[in-house]
Every structure is written in structure tokens, then in C-alpha cells.
C-alpha positions in Angstrom: 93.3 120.6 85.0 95.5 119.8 82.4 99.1 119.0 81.5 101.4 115.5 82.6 100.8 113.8 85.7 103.0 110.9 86.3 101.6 108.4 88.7 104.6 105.9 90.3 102.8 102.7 91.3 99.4 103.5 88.9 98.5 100.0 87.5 96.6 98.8 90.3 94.0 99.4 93.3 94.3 103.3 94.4 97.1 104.7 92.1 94.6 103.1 89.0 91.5 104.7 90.6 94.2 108.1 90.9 95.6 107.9 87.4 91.9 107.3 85.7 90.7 109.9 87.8 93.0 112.9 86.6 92.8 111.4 83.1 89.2 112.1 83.6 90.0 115.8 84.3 92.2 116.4 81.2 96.1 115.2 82.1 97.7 112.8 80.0 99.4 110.1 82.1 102.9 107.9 82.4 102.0 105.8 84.2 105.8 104.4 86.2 106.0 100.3 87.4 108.5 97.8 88.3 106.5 95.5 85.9 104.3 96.8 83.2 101.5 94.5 83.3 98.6 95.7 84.8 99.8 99.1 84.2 99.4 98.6 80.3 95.6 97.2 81.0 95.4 101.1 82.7 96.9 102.6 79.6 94.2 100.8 77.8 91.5 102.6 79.3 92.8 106.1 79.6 93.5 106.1 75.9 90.0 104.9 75.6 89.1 107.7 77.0 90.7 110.1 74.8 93.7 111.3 77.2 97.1 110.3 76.5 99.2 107.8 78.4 102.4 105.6 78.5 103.7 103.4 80.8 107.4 103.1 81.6 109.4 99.9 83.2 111.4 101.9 86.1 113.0 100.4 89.8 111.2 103.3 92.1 113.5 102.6 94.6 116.4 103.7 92.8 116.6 108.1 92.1 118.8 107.2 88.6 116.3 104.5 87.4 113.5 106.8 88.0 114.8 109.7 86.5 115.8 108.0 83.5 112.0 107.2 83.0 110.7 110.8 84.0 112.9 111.8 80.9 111.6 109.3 79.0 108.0 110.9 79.9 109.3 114.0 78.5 109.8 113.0 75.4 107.1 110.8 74.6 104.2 113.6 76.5 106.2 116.8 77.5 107.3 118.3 80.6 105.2 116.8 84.0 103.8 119.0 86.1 102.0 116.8 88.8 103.9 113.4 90.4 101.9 110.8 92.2 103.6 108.6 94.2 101.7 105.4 96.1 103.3 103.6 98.9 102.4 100.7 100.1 102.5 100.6 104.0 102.7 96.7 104.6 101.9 93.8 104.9 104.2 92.1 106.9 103.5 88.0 107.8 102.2 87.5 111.4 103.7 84.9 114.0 107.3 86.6 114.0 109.0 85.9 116.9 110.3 88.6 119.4 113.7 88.4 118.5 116.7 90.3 116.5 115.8 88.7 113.4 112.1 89.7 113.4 113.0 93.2 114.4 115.5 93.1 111.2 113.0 92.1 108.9 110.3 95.2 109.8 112.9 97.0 109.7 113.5 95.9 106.2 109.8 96.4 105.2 109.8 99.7 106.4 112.9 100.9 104.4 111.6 99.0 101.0 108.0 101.2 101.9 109.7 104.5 102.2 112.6 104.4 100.0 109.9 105.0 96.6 108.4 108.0 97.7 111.8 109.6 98.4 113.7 108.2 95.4 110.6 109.5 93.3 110.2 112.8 94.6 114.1 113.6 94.7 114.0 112.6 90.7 110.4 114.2 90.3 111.3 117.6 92.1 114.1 118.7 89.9 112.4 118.3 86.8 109.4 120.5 88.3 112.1 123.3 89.8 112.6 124.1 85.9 108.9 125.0 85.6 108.9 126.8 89.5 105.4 125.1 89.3 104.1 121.8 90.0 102.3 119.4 92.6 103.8 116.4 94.1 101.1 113.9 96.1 102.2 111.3 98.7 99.1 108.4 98.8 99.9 105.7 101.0 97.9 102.1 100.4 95.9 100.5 102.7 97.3 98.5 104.8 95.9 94.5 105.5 95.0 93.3 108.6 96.9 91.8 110.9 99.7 93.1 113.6 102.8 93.4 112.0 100.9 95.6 109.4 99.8 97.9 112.0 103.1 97.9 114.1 104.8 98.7 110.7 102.9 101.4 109.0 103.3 103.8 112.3 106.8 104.1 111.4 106.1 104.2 107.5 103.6 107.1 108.1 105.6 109.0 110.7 108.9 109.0 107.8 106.2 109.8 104.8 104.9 112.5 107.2 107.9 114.3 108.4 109.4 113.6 104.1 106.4 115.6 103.6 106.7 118.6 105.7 110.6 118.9 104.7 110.0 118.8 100.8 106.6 121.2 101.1 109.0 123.9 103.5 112.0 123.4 100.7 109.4 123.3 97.4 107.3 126.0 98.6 109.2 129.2 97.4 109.5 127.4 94.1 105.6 126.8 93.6 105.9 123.4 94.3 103.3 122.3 96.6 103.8 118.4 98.7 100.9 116.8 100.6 100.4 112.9 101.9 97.3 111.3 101.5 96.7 107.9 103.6 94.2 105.6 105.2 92.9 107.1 108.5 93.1 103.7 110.3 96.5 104.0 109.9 96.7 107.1 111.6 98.3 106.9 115.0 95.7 106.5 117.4 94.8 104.3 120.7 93.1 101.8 118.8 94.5 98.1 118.9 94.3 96.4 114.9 91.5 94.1 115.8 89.0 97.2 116.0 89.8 98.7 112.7 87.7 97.5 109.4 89.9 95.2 107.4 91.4 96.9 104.4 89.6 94.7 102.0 86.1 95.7 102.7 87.2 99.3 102.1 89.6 99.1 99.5 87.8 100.4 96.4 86.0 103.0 98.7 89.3 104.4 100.0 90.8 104.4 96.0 87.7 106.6 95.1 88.3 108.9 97.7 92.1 108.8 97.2 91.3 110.3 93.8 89.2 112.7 95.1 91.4 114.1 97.3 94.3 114.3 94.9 92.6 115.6 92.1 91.5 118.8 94.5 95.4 118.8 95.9 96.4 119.5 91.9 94.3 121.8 90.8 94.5 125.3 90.8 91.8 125.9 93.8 94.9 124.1 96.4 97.7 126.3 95.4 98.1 127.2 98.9 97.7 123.6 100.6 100.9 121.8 101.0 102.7 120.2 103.7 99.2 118.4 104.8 98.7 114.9 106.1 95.4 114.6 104.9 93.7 110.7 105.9 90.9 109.2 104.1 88.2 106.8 105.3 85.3 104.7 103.5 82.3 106.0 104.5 80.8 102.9 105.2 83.8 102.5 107.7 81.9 104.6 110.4 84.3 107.3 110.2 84.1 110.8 108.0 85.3 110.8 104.3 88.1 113.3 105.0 89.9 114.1 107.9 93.1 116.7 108.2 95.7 117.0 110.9 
């Protein structure tokens, strides 16, 4: 595996773990953040290990903002062939009241947890049309405990999961392959938020197998796996490493 993998939201807990992890298998890395802070202590550490990397200052909300910085990556590293995007699916405060005003403000936080994978894959997928080659990764961050976390990353996941199947039917002919990684407590089950593990005690498990996962879903072996929700546990969750809908 090499080349340029960008990874939007890679300063921090899984997109870091992502980001060293395909450093690790020969990419250089751009790393793209609101706020360059922790994502420079990343840079740090993949040029220690020899690979490449920059980090660029970018609103990932915004398609213009992020395509500005994708050309930007260009320059500095080349053409990128892999785009990592990590979404965070909450948390939203507890205690809301049942009114129009709560309902406004998850509505809100869903919109502000969707709008970066979209606006990063719109700008990421015409760049990777030029090469008819490339690999575009949806990961989704665990989400903390509580209610309002739950209640709002069903609707985050169902958007990011339907976003994916559209862009993998549309990118397919072009050799463009789109999956979604994401916690599998978040999956849509019967299970009411008390009984699931609380993010915390799993996050750094999760990360590693985040960047396990994605590191297969670039490589050459997964050139025919896209459109996949595929959800990923901590083992010491109870639950298996991998599973695929």
C-alpha cells in the first residue's frame, strides 16, 4: 500500500490510530482539522516514522474549504488516492425536555455529524475521478453514553449508510470503491443504551480495529468491496471483532 491518504478528522482517538496505521503501511498522510493542534503532535510521529505528512487547517463542513486544502495536499505530497473521513455520531447533553426546542437541537447535532462526511467526499471524489482509482472510507466515532447519544446516532448512521450505498453505486464504474466503518453498538438493534459497554472502556480497542478494517478496505485485496456497512466491536465488549451487514 502506497501513495496519499488524507485522513479528515486524524489528530485524535480513531482517525490518529487510522492515519498512524496506513502510515505504517507506506502512504504519506495530510492529515485535514478544524484546528491543527493535536493533529501536528500526529504529524510528529508519522514523520518519525519515516512517511511523509502535513496537516492542513480546513472547515469539513464546508465542500469549497475542503477542496481548497485537498489542493493544497497536492502540491505539498501529490495526487491522493485514499480519503478517510471520521464522523463523530454524538454526544448530545441528557435531561432535554420533550419539546420543539429539544427536537431542534438533535436535529441540529445530527446535521453538524453528517454534513463532513458529505462535504468531504463531494470535494474528495472529484479529485480521485481524474485518476478512475481510489478508496474513500466512512468511520464513524464512538458514541458516549447516555440517551440522546443513542437516539441521535440511529439517524446519523442510517444518512452515513444510505450516503454510502449512493456514492459506492455512482463511484463504482470509475474504480472508486466507498464503505462505512462504525461502532457495532450503534448499529440499530433492540437494545435500550443502558445495556451497551460505555464508549470509554472501548475506545482505544475500537481505534485499533478501525484501522484494521480500513487499512484492508484500501488495499488492493478489497478492490471489489464497496458499498459495505461494516461495524466494529472491542473484543473485550463480548461481541465479535468484525461484523458485516
Amino acid at each position: 500500500m502506497t501513495g496519499v491518504a488524507v485522513v479528515a478528522g486524524g489528530g485524535e482517538h480513531t482517525g490518529l490510530a487510522v492515519a498512524l496505521r496506513l502510515a505504517a503501511g507506506g502512504c504519506d498522510i495530510a492529515l485535514l482539522e478544524r484546528e491543527l493542534t493535536a493533529a501536528d503532535k500526529t504529524a510528529g510521529r508519522i514523520e518519525e516514522s519515516g512517511r511523509r505528512c502535513i496537516t492542513v487547517e480546513a472547515e469539513l463542513t464546508d465542500t469549497r474549504s475542503v477542496g481548497v486544502a485537498l489542493g493544497q495536499v497536492r502540491t505539498a505530497l501529490g495526487s491522493p488516492t485514499v480519503l478517510v473521513t471520521c464522523v463523530g455520531l454524538g454526544p448530545m447533553p441528557d435531561g432535554l425536555p420533550a419539546d420543539e426546542s429539544a427536537d431542534e437541537q438533535r436535529y441540529a447535532a445530527v446535521r453538524r455529524a453528517l454534513r463532513p462526511a458529505f462535504a468531504c467526499c463531494q470535494a474528495g471524489a472529484g479529485r480521485l475521478l481524474r485518476h478512475r482509482w481510489g478508496r474513500i472510507v466512512i468511520v464513524g466515532e464512538p458514541v458516549g453514553p447516555g440517551e440522546h447519544g443513542w437516539l441521535i446516532s440511529q439517524p446519523v448512521l442510517a444518512g452515513l449508510s444510505g450516503f454510502t450505498r449512493s456514492a459506492a453505486l455512482e463511484l463504482a464504474r470509475s474504480g472508486i470503491t466507498v464503505n462505512l466503518v462504525a461502532p457495532a453498538d450503534c448499529a440499530a438493534d433492540s437494545r435500550a443504551p443502558a445495556q451497551r459497554p460505555a464508549a470509554d472502556d472501548s475506545a482505544g480497542s475500537y481505534a485499533d480495529g478501525v484501522a484494521h478494517v480500513t487499512e484492508f478496505l484500501v488495499s488492493e485485496q478489497a478492490l471489489g468491496v464497496t458499498g459495505q456497512e461494516i461495524y466494529v466491536a472491542a473484543p473485550r465488549a463480548g461481541v465479535p471483532l468484525l461484523h458485516e451487514r
